[in-house]
C-alpha positions in Angstrom: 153.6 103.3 256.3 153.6 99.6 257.6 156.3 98.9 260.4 157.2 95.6 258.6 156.7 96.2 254.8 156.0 93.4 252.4 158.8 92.3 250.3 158.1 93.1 246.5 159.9 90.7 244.3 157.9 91.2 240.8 160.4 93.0 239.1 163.1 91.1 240.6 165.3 89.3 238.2 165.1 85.1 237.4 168.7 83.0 235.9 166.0 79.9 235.5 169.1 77.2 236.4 166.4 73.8 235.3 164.4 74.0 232.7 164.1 72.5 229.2 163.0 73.7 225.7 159.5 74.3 224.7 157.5 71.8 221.3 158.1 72.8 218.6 154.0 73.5 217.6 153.3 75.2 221.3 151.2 77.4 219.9 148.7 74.7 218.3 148.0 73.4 221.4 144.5 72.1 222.4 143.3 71.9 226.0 144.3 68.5 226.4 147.6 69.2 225.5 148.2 72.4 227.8 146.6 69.9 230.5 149.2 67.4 229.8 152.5 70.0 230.7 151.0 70.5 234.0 150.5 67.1 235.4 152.9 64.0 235.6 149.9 61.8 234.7 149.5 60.5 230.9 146.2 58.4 231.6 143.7 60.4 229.1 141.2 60.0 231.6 143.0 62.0 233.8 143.4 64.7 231.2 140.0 65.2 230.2 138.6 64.5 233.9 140.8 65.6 236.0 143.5 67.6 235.4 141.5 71.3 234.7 140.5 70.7 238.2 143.6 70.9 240.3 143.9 73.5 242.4 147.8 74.5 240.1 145.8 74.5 236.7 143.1 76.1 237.8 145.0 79.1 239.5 147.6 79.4 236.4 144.4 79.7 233.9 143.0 82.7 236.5 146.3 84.1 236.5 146.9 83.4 232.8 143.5 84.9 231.7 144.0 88.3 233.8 147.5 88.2 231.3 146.1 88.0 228.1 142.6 89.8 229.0 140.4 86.3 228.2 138.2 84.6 230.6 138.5 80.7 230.9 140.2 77.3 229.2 138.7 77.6 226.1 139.3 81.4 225.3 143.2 81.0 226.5 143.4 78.1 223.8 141.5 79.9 221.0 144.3 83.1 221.6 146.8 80.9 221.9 146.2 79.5 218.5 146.4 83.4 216.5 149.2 84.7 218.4 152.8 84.9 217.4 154.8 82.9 218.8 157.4 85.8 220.1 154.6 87.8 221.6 153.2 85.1 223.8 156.3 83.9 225.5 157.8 87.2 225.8 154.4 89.0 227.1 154.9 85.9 230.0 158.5 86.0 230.2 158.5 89.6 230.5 155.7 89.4 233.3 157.8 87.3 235.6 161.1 88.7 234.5 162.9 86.5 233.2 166.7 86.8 232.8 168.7 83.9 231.5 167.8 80.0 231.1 169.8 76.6 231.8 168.1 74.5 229.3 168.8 70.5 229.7 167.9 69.8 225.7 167.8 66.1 226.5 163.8 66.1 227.1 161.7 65.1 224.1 164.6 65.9 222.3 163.1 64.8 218.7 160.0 67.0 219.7 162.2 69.9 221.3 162.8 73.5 219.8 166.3 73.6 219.1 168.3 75.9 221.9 169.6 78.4 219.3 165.9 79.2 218.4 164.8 79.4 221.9 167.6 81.6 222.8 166.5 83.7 220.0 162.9 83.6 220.3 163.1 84.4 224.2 165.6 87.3 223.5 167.9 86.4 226.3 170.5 84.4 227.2 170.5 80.8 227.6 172.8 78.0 228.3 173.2 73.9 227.8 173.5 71.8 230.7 173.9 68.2 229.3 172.0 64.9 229.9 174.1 62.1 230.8 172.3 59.2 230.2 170.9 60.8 226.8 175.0 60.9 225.7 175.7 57.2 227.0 172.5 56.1 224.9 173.8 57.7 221.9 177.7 56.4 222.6 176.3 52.9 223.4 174.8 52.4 219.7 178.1 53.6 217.8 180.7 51.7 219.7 181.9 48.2 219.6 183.5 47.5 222.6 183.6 49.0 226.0 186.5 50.9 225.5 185.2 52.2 222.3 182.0 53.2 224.2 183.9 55.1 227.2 186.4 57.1 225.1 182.8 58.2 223.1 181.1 59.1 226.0 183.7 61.4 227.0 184.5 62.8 223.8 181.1 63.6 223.4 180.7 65.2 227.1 183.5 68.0 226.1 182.6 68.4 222.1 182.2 71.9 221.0 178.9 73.0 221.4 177.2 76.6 219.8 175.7 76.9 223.0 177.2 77.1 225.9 177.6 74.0 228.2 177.4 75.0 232.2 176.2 71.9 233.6 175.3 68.4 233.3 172.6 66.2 234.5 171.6 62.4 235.6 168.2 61.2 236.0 169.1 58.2 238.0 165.9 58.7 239.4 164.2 57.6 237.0 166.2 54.8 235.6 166.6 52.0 238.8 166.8 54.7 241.7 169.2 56.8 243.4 171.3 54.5 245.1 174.5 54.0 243.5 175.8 50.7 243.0 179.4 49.9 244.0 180.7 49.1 240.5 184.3 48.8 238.9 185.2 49.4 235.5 185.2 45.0 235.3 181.6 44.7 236.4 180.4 47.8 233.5 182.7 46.2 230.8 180.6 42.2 232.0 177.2 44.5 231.0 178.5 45.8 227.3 177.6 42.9 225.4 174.3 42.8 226.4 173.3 46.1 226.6 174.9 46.6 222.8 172.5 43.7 221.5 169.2 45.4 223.2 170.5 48.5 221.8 170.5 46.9 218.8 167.1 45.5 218.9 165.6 48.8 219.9 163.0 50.7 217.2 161.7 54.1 217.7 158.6 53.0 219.2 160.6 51.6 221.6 163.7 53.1 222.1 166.3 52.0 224.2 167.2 53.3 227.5 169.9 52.8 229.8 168.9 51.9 233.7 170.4 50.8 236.7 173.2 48.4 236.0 177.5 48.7 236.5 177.9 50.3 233.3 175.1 53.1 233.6 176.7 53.7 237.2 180.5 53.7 236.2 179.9 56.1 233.8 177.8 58.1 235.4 180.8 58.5 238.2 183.4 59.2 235.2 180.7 62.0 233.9 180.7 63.1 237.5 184.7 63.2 237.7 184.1 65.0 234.3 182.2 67.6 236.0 184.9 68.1 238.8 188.4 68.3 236.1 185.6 71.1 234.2 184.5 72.7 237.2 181.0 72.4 236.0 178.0 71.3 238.6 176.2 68.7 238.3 171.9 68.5 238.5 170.4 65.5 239.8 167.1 64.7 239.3 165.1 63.9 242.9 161.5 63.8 244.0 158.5 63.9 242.1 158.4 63.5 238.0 157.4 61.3 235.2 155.4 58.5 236.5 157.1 55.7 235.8 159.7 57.0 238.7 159.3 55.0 241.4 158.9 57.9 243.7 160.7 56.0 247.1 163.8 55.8 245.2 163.8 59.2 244.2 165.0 60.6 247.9 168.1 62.9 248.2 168.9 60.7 251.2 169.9 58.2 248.9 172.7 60.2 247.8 174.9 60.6 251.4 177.1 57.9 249.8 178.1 60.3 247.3 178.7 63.1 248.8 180.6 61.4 251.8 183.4 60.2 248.8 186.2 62.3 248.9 186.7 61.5 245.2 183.6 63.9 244.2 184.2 66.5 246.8 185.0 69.3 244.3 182.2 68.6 242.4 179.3 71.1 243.2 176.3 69.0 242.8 172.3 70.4 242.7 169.2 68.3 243.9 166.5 69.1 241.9 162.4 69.2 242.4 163.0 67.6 245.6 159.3 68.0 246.6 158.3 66.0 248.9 161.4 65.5 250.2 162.2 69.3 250.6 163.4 68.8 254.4 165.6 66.3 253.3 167.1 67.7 250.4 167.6 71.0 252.8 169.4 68.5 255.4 171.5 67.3 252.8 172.5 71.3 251.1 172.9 72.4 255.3 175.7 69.3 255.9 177.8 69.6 252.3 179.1 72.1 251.2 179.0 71.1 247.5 175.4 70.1 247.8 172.8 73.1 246.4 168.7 72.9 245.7 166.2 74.3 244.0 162.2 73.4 243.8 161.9 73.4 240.3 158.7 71.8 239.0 157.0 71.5 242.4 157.0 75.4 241.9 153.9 74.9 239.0 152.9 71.3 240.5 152.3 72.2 243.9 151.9 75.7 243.8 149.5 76.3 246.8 152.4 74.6 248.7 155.5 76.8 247.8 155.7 79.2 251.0 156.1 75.9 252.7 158.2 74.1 250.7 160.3 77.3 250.6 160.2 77.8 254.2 161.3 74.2 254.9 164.4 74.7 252.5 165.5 78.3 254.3 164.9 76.7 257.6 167.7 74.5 257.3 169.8 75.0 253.8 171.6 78.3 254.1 170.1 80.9 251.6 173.6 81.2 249.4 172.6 77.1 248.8 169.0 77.3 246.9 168.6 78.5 243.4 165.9 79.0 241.2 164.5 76.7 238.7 161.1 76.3 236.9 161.9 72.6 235.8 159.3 74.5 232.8 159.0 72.7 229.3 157.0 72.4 226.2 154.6 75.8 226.7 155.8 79.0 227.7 152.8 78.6 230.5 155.3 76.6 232.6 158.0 78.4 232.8 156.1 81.1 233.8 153.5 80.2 236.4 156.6 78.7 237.7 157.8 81.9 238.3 155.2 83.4 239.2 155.0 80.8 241.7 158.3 80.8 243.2 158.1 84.6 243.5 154.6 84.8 245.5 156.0 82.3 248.0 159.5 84.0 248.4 157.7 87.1 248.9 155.2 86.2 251.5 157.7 83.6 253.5 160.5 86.5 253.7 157.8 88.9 254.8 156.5 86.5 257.2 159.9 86.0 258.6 160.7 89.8 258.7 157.6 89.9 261.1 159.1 87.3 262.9 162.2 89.5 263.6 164.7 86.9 261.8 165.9 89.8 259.3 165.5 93.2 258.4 163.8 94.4 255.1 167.3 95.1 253.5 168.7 91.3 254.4 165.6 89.8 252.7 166.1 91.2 249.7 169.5 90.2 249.7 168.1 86.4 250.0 165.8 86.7 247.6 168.1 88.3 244.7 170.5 85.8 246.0 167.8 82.8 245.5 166.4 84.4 242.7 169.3 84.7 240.3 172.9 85.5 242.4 173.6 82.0 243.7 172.8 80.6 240.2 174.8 83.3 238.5 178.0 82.3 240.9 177.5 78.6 240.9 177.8 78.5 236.9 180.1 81.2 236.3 177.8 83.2 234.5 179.5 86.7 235.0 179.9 87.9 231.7 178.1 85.3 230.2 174.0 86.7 230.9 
């Protein structure tokens, strides 16, 4: 018997706190397509060039094949494409044990499998975290004045929902940057007009999307004080993701602002991705004690980098801080290598660390069921609820 065993984590339980809802036609998939959920380019050239050789894609379709008993791209697809839909996702969701989902529906939402099918086509529990800036689009184009608009955008935040809401979300990132503007409720209502009348003009080949201005940033503080009268977190999107993020403005530092206001300081808040600014993110969850992480999608982006992404967020962040997300979406294939990921690099960092003499074997495991699932289970109040 080895003196410092490994720690075994592949039947340890996942609550997947980020991810979203798979396409609808997953299963018709062709390679191009399967390429496409596994990079943040949309170039085509990239896709049929590139993509199959990344070092993530080519280690998931290894992994993937020893799964399913197929060799190769081409074989996966051609499975793919005569199995049922329940078998394939639970014969991966099963594999990485999967126990419960936080599913932000507000990705490719036309295009999306609707949560009460993927809650019942996964077999296990899932919940709703709500996009902000998806429920300020929709309030923008049914009100007439700013007033009208706010009282919407509230009403819609706390509407009824079949299932159940845990969290909400923002991807300032992606629309003008992290950096929150000093607005007043004056300075939104001096954007209404104009933002109503590009609403307006907007067609669904070019939809309309809120970014960086007062009134995006006033009410993304009241969804934020929201959040705090609910006592629900709140996920922000930081780091890497779609490419038209500019990626500089994506950094958790961005955010100190916010945290340092007294007026948010009962709101829990979670940094997502954070890749590659994991140390800062870490810096960030180690000084606040609202502040949480996860390294959702850089978990199936970067996987050859997890043990040190996940070794530079333990260094720092305390372990009760990081939680578990796949940031997976449109194939089961995500979600899982995610997993799969996430558990291979928690395994040999904690193991590493053990032989290092930071823990015993018993303390890791608390981490890792901790990171795994617990903290995510505590931070939503999901006792009773998966």
């Amino acid at each position: 018997m080895s003196e410092f065993p490994v720690i075994d984590l592949r039947s340890a339980i996942i609550i997947d706190q980020h991810a979203h809802s798979f396409a609808n036609d997953f299963l018709q998939f062709e390679a191009v397509d399967l390429r496409r959920c596994f990079t943040e380019s949309r170039t085509m050239e990239m896709l049929q060039n590139h993509v199959h050789n990344s070092l993530s894609y080519m280690d998931m379709i290894r992994k993937l094949g020893y799964l399913l008993d197929v060799a190769g791209e081409k074989q996966i697809i051609e499975l793919r494409q005569t199995m049922r839909e329940y078998d394939l996702v639970n014969s991966l969701f099963d594999d990485v044990s999967f126990g419960a989902f936080i599913i932000d529906d507000g990705y490719s939402s036309g295009k999306a499998m609707p949560l009460p099918k993927f809650a019942q086509l996964t077999s296990r529990p899932v919940f709703r975290c709500l996009r902000i800036e998806s429920f300020i689009e929709q309030a923008l184009a049914t009100s007439s004045t700013f007033s009208e608009l706010e009282e919407k955008f509230l009403t819609m935040l706390a509407a009824p929902s079949e299932v159940p809401i845990v969290s909400l979300k923002t991807i300032l990132a992606y629309r003008g940057g992290l950096s929150l503007l000093d607005t007043t409720k004056d300075l939104a209502k001096a954007d209404f007009a104009e933002l109503k009348e590009r609403s307006k003009r907007s067609t669904i080949k070019s939809a309309f999307r809120i970014e960086r201005c007062n009134l995006h940033h006033y009410l993304v503080l009241r969804a934020f004080e929201f959040a705090g009268e609910r006592k629900i977190p709140v996920q922000i999107h930081t780091g890497l993701g779609d490419s038209d993020e500019d990626l500089a403005e994506s950094n958790p530092l961005l955010l100190r602002s916010l945290f340092e206001n007294k007026q948010f300081s009962s709101v829990k808040f979670v940094l997502l991705h954070c890749y590659p600014f994991v140390k800062e993110a870490a810096y960030l969850t180690s000084l606040y004690s609202n502040v949480y992480m996860d390294v959702s999608l850089a978990c199936f982006l970067v996987s050859a980098n997890v043990e040190t992404i996940l070794l530079d967020a333990i260094s720092l962040a305390p372990s009760s801080k990081i939680l578990t997300g796949t940031d997976g979406h449109t194939v089961p294939e995500t979600y899982w290598y995610g997993a799969h990921s996430i558990k291979r690099g928690l395994s040999a960092v904690l193991t590493s660390l053990i032989r290092k003499d930071f823990f015993d074997p018993a303390q890791a495991m608390k981490i890792a069921g901790d990171i795994l699932h617990g903290n995510t289970r505590q931070l939503y109040n999901l006792d009773g609820l998966a």
